[in-house]
PDB file of the backbone (N, CA, C, O) and the ligand in Angstrom, with CONECT records:
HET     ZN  A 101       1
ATOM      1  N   UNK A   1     -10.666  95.779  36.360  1.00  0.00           N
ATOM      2  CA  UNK A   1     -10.513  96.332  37.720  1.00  0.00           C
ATOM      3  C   UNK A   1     -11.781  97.069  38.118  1.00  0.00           C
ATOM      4  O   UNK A   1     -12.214  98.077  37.559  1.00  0.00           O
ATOM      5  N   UNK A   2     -12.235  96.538  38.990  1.00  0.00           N
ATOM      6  CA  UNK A   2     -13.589  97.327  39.554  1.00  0.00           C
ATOM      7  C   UNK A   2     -13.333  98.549  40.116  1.00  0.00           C
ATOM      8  O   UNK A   2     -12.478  98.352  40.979  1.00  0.00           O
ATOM      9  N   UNK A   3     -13.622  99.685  40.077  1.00  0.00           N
ATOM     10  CA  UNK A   3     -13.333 100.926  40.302  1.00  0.00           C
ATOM     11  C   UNK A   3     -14.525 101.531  41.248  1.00  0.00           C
ATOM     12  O   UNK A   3     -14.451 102.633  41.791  1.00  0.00           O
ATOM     13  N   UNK A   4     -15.734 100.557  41.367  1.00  0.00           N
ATOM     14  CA  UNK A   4     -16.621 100.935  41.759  1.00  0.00           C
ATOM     15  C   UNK A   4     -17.469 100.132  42.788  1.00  0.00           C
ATOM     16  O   UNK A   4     -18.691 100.077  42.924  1.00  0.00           O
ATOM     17  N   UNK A   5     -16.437  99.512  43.489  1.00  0.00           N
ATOM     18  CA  UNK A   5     -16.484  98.413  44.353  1.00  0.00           C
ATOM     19  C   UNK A   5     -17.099  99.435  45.724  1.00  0.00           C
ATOM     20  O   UNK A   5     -16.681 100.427  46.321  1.00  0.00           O
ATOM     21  N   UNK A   6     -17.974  98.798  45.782  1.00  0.00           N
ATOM     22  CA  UNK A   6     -18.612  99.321  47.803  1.00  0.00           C
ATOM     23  C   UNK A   6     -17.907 100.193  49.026  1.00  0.00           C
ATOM     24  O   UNK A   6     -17.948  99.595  50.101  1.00  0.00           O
ATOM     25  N   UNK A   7     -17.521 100.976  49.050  1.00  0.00           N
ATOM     26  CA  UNK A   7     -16.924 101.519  49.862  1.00  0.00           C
ATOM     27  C   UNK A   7     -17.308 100.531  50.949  1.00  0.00           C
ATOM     28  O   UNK A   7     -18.455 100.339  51.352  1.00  0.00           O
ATOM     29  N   UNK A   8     -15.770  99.690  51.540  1.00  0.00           N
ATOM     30  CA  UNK A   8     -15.807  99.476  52.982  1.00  0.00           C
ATOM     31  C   UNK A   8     -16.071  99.794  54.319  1.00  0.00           C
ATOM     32  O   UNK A   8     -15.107 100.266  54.921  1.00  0.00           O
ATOM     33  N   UNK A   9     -17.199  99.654  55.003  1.00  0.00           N
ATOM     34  CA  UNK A   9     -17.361 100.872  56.211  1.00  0.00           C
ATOM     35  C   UNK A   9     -16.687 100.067  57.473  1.00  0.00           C
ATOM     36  O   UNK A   9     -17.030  99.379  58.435  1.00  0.00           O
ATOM     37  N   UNK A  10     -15.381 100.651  56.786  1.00  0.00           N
ATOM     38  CA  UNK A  10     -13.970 100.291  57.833  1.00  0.00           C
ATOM     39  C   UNK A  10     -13.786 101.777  58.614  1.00  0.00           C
ATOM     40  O   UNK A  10     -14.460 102.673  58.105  1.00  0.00           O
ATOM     41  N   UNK A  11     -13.066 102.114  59.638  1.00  0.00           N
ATOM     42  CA  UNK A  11     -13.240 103.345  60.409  1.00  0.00           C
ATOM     43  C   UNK A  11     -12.291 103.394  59.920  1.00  0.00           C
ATOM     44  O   UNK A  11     -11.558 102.414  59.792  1.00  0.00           O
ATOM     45  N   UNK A  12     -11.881 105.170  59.279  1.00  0.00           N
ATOM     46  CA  UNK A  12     -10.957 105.366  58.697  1.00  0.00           C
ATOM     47  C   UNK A  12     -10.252 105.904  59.990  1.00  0.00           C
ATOM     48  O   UNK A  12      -9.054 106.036  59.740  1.00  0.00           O
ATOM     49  N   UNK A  13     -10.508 106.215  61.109  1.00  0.00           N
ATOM     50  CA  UNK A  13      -9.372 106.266  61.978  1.00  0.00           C
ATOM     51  C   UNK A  13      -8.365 105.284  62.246  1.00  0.00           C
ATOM     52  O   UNK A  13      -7.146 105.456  62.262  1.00  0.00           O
ATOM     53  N   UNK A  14      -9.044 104.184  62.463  1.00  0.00           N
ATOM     54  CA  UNK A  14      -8.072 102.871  62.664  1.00  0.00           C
ATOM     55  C   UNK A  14      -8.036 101.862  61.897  1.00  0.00           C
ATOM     56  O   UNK A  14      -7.543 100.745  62.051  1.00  0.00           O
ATOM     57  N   UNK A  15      -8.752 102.465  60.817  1.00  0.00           N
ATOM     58  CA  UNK A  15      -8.091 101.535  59.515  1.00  0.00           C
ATOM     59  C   UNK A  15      -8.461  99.922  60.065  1.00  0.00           C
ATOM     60  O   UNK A  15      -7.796  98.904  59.871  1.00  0.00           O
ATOM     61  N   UNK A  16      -9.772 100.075  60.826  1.00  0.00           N
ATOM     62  CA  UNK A  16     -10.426  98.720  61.239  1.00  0.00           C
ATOM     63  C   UNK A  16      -9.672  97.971  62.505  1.00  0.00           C
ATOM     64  O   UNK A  16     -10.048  97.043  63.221  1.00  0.00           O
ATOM     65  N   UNK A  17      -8.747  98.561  62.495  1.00  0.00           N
ATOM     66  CA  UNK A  17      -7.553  98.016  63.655  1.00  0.00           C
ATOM     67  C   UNK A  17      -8.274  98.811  65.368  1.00  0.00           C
ATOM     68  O   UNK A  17      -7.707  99.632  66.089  1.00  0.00           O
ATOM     69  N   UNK A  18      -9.555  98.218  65.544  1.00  0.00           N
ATOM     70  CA  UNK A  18     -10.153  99.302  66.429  1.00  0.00           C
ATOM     71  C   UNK A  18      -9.733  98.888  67.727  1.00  0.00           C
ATOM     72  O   UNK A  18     -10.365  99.512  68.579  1.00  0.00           O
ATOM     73  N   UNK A  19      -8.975  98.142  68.180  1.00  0.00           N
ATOM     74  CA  UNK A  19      -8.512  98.209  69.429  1.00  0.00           C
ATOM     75  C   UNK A  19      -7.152  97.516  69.291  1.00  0.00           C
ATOM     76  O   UNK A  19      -6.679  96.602  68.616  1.00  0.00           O
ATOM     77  N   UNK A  20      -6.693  98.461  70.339  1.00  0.00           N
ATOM     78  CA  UNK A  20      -4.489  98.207  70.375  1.00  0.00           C
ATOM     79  C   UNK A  20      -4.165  97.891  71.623  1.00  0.00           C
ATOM     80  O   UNK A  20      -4.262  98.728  72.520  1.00  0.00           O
ATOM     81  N   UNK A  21      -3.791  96.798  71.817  1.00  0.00           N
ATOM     82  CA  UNK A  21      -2.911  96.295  73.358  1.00  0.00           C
ATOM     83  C   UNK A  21      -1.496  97.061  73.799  1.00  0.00           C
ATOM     84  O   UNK A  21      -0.308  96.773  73.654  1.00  0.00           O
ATOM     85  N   UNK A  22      -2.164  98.108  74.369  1.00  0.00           N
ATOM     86  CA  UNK A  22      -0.832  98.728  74.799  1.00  0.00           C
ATOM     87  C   UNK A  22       0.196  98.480  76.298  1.00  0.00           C
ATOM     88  O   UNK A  22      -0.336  98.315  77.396  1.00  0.00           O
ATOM     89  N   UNK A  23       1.722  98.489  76.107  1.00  0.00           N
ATOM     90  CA  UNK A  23       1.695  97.489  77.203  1.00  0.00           C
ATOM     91  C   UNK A  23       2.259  98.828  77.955  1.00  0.00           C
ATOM     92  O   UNK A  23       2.919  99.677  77.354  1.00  0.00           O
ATOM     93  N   UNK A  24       1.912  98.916  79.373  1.00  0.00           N
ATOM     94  CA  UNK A  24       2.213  99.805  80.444  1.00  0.00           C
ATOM     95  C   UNK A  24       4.041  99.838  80.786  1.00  0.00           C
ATOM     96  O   UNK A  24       4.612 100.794  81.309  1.00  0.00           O
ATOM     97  N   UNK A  25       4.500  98.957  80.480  1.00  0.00           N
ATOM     98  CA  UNK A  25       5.323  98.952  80.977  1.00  0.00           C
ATOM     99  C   UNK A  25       5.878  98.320  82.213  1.00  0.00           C
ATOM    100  O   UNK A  25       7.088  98.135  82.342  1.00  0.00           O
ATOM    101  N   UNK A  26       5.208  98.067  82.906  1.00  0.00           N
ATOM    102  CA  UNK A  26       4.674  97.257  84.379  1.00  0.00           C
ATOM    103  C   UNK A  26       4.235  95.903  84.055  1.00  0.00           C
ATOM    104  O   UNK A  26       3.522  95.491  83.140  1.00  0.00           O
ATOM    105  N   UNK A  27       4.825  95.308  85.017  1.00  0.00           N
ATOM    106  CA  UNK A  27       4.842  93.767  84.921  1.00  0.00           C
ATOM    107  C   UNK A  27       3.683  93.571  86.276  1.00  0.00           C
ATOM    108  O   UNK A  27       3.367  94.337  87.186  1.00  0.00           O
ATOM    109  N   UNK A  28       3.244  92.185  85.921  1.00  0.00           N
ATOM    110  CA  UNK A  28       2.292  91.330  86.427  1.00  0.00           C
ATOM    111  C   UNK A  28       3.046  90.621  88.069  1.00  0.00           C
ATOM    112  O   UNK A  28       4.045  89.959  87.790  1.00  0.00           O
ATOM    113  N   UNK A  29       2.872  90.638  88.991  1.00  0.00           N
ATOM    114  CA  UNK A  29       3.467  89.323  89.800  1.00  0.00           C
ATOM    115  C   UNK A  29       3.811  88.247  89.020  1.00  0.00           C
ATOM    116  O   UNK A  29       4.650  87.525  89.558  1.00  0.00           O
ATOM    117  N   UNK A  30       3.389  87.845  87.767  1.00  0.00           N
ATOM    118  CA  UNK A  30       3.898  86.761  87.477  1.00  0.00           C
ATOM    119  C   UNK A  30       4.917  86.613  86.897  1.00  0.00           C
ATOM    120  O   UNK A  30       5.670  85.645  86.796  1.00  0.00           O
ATOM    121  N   UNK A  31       4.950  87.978  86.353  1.00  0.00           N
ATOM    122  CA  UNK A  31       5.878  88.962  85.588  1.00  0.00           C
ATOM    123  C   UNK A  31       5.528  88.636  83.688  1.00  0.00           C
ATOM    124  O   UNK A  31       6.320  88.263  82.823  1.00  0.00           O
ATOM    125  N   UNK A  32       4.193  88.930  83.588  1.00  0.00           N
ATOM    126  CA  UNK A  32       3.658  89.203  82.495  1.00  0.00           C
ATOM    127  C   UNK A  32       3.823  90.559  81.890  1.00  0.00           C
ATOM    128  O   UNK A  32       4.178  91.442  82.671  1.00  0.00           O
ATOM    129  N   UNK A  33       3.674  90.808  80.935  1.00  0.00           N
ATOM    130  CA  UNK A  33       3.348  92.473  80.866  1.00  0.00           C
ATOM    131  C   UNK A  33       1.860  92.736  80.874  1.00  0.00           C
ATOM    132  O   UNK A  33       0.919  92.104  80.392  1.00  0.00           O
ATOM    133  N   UNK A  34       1.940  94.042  81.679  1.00  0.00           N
ATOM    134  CA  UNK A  34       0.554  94.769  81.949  1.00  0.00           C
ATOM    135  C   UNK A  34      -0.189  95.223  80.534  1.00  0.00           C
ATOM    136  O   UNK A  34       0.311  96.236  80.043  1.00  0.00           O
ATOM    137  N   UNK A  35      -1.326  94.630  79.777  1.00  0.00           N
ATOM    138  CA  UNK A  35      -1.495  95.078  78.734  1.00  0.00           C
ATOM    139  C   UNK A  35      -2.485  95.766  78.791  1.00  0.00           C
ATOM    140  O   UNK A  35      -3.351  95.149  79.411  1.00  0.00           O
ATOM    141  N   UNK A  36      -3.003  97.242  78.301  1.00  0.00           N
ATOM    142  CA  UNK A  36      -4.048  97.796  78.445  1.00  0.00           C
ATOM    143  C   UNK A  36      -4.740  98.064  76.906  1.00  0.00           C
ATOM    144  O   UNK A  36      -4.195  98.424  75.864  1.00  0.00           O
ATOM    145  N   UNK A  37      -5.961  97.785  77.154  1.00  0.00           N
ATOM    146  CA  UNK A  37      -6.621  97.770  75.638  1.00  0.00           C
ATOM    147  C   UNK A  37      -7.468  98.921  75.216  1.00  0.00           C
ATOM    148  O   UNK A  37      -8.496  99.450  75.638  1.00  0.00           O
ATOM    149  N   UNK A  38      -6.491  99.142  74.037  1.00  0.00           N
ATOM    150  CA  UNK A  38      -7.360 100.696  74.260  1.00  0.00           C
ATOM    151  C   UNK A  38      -8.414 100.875  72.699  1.00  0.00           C
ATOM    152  O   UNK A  38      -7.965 100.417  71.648  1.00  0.00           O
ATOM    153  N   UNK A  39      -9.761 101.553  72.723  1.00  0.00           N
ATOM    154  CA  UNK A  39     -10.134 100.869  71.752  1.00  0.00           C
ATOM    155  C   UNK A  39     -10.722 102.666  70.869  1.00  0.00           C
ATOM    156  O   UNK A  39     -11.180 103.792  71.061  1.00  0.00           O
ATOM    157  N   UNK A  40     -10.262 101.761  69.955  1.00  0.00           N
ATOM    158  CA  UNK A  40     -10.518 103.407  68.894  1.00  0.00           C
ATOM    159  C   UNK A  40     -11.787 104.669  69.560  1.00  0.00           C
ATOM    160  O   UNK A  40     -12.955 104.328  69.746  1.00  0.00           O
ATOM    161  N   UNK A  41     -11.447 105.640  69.753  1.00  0.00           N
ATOM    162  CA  UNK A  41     -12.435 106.854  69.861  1.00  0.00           C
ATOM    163  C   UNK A  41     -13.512 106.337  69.092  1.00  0.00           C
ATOM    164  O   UNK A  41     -14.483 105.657  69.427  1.00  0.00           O
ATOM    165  N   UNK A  42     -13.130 106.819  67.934  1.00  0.00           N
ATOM    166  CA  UNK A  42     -14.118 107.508  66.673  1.00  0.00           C
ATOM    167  C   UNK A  42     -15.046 106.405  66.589  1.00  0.00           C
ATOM    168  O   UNK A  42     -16.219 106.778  66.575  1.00  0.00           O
ATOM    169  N   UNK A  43     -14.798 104.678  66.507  1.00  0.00           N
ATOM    170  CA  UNK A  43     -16.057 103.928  66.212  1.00  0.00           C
ATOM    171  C   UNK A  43     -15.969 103.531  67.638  1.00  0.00           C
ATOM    172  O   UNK A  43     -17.162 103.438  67.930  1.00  0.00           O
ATOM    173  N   UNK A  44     -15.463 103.311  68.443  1.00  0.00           N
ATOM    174  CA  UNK A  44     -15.581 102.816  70.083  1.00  0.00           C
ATOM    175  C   UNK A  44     -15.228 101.273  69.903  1.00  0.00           C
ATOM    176  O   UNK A  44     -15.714 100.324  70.520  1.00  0.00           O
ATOM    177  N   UNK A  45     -14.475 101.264  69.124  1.00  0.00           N
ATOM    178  CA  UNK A  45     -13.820  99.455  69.056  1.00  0.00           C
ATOM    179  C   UNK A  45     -14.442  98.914  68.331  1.00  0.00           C
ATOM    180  O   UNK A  45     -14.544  97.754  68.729  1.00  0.00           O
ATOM    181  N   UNK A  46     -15.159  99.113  67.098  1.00  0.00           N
ATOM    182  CA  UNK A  46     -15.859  98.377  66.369  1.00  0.00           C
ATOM    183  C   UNK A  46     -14.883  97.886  65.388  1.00  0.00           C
ATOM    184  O   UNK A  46     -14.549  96.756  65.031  1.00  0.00           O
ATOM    185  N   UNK A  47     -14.461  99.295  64.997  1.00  0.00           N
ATOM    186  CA  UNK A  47     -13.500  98.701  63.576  1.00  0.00           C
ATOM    187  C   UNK A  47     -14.547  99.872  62.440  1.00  0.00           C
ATOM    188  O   UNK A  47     -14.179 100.588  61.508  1.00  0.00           O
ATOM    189  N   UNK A  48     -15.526  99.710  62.863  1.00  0.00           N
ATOM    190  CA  UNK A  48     -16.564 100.146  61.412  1.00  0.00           C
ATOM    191  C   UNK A  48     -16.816 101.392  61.611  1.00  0.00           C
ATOM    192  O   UNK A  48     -16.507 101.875  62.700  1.00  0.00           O
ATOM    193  N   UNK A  49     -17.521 102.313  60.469  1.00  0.00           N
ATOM    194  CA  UNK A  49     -17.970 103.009  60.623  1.00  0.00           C
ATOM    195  C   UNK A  49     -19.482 103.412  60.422  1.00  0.00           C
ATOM    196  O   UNK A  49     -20.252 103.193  59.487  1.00  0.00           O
ATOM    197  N   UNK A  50     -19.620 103.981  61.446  1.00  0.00           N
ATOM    198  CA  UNK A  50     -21.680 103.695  61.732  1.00  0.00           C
ATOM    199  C   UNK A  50     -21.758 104.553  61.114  1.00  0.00           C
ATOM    200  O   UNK A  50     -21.176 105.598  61.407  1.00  0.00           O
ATOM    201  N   UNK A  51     -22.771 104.373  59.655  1.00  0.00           N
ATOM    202  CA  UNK A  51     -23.597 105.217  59.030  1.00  0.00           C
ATOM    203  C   UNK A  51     -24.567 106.378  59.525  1.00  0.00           C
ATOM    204  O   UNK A  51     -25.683 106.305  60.039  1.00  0.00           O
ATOM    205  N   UNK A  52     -23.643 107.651  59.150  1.00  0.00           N
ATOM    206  CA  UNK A  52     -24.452 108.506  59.814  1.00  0.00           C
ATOM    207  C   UNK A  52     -25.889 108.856  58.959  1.00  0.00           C
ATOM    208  O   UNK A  52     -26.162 109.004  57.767  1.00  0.00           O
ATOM    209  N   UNK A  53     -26.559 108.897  60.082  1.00  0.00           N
ATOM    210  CA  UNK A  53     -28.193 108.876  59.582  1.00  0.00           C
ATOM    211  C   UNK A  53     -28.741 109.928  59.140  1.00  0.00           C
ATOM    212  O   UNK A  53     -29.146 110.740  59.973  1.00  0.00           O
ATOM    213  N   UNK A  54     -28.945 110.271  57.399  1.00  0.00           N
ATOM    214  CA  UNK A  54     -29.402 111.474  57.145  1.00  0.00           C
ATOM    215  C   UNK A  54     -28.453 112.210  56.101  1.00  0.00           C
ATOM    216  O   UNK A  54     -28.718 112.880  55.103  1.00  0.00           O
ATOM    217  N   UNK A  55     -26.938 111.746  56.851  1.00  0.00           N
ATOM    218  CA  UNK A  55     -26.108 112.171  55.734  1.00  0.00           C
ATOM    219  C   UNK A  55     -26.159 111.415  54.225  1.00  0.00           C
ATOM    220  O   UNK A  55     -25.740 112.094  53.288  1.00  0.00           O
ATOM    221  N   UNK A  56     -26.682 109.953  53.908  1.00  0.00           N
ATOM    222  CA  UNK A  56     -26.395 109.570  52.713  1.00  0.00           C
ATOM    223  C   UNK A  56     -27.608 110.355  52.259  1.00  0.00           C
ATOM    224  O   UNK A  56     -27.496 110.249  51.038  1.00  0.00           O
ATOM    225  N   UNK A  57     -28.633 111.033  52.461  1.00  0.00           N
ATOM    226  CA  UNK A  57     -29.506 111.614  51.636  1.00  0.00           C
ATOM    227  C   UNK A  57     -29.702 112.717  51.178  1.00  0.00           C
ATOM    228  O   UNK A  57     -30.520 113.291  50.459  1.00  0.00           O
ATOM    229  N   UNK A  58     -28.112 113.073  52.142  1.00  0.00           N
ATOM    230  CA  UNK A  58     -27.915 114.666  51.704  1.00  0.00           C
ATOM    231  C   UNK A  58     -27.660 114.499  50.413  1.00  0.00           C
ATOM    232  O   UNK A  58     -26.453 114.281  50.309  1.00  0.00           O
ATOM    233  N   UNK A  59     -28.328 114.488  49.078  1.00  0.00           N
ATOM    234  CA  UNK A  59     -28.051 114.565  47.720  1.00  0.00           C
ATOM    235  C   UNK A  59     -27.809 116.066  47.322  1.00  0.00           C
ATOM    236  O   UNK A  59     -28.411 117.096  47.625  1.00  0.00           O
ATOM    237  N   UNK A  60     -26.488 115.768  46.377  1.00  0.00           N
ATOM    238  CA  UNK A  60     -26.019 117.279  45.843  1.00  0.00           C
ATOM    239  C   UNK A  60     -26.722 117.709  44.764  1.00  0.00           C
ATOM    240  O   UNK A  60     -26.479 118.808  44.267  1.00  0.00           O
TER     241      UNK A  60
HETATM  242 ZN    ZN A 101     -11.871 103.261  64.656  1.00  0.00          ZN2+
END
């Protein structure tokens, strides 16, 4: 078991799931549902997380 496998730079807010179709509730004339897409804060819909610059060199 690799224990030391790459940390994934998945956004741990959304767990990579960076954008969610949320439905309004409100129907379409066609009578679709209104879906609004809403896309993670923290990476802005990427899914990932952008390497902050400076922090990996903060060595302890
Ligand atoms: Zn995210």
């Amino acid at each position: 078991m690799p224990q030391h496998a790459p940390t994934p730079r998945v956004c741990r807010d959304c767990d990579g799931h960076a954008s969610a179709m949320v439905t309004t509730g409100a129907r379409t004339l066609d009578g679709s549902r209104v879906l609004v897409r809403v896309d993670c804060p923290a990476c802005q819909g990427t899914g990932h997380h952008a390497p902050a610059a400076g922090l990996v060199r903060a060595g302890r």
